[in-house]
C-alpha positions, -999 to 999 in steps of 0.1 A, spaced: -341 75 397 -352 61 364 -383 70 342 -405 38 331 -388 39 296 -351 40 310 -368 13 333 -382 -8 305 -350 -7 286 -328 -14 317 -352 -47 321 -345 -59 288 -309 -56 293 -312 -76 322 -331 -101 304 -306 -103 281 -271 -104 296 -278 -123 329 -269 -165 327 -296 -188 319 -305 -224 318 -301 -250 350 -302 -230 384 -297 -198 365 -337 -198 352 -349 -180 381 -376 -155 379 -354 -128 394 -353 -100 367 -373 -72 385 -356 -81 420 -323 -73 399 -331 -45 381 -344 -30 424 -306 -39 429 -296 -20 405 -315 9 410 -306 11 442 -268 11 432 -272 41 411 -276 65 438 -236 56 448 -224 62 410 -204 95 405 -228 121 396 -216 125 359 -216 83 354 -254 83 376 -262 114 356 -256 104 320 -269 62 329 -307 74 317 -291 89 281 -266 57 275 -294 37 277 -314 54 253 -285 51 229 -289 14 237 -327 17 229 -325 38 198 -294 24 186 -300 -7 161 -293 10 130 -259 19 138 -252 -16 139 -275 -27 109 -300 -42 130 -329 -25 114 -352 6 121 -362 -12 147 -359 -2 190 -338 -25 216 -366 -34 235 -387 -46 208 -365 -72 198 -365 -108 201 -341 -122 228 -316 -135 196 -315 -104 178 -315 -85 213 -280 -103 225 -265 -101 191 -269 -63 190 -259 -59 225 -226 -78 219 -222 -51 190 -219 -23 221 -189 -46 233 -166 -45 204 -177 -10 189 -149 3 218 -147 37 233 -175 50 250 -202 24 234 -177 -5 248 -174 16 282 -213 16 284 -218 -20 278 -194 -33 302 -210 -6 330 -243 -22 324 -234 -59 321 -212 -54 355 -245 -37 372 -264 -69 359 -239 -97 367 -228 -81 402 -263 -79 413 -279 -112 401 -252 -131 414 -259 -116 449 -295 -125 446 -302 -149 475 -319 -177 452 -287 -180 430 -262 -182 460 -285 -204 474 -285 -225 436 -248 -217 438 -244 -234 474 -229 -201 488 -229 -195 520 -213 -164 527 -221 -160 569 -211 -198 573 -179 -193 558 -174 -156 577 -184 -174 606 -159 -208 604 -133 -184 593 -136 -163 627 -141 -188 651 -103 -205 631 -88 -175 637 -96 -171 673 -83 -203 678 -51 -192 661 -48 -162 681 -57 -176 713 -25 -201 708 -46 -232 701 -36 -237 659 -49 -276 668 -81 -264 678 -85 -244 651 -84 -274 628 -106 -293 645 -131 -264 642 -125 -262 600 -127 -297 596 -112 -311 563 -113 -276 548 -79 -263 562 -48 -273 574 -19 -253 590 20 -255 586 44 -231 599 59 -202 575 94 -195 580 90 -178 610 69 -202 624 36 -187 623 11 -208 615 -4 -205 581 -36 -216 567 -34 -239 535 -63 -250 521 -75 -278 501 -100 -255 479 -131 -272 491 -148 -236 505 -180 -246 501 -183 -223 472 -177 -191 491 -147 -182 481 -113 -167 502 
């Protein structure tokens, strides 16, 4: 989908939006720039189109934001993020282009196995609690249910007396 230059400048992006430091330092740049890749072919064909030419304006770009005659990806990891935060308050279409990017980065590296594993997400033990609960529910056995969520739900009755989940926020990381 990409040349090796759109490539090489879509890697240094990565490199220097993504979180780092504790659990977050995980050599997973190239596995999310795949993800990535992969994604584009489900952007709207003017956005998947016109992805290659925003990010040479990213690469060729410094001196707009007097940063020097110098390109994106040669820059020093400091330099790099400083300029790139430029993108985000120049507004418009440079703004527009940032946040694309930084959502295509963020979304996939925090759906990389190794950092929901970091994370202590677990995304099938959670779909699987919360589908044997509500087969409890539905088969009429709300105490049963509760048994099977442990300390991580508890039911009350809503105003018609359904039962209703309410729980203590301790999801295991995974989220509603």
């Amino acid at each position: 989908m990409l040349g090796k230059a759109s490539t090489k400048i879509l890697m240094h992006a990565i490199a220097v939006m993504r979180p780092r430091g504790g659990h977050f330092d995980a050599d997973i740049d190239g596995d999310v720039a795949r993800m990535i890749l992969s994604f584009l072919e489900y952007l709207p064909a003017p956005t998947r189109l016109t992805f290659p030419l925003g990010l040479r304006l990213v690469e060729y770009g410094p001196f707009l934001f007097r940063e020097g005659m110098c390109r994106f990806t040669s820059m020093d990891d400091e330099t790099a993020t400083r300029y790139i935060h430029h993108w985000e308050r120049a507004g418009g279409a440079p703004a527009m282009l940032y946040q694309g990017v930084r959502a295509l980065v963020l979304v996939c590296f925090y759906q990389h196995p190794k950092i929901l594993k970091a994370m202590e997400v677990d995304w099938q033990g959670r779909a699987d609690e919360r589908v044997a609960y509500r087969a409890a529910v539905l088969a009429g056995n709300p105490d049963e249910a509760l048994e099977g969520a442990g300390a991580r739900a508890a039911t009350s009755l809503d105003a018609a007396g359904r039962p209703q989940v309410v729980s203590d926020g301790s999801n295991g990381g995974a989220g509603r």
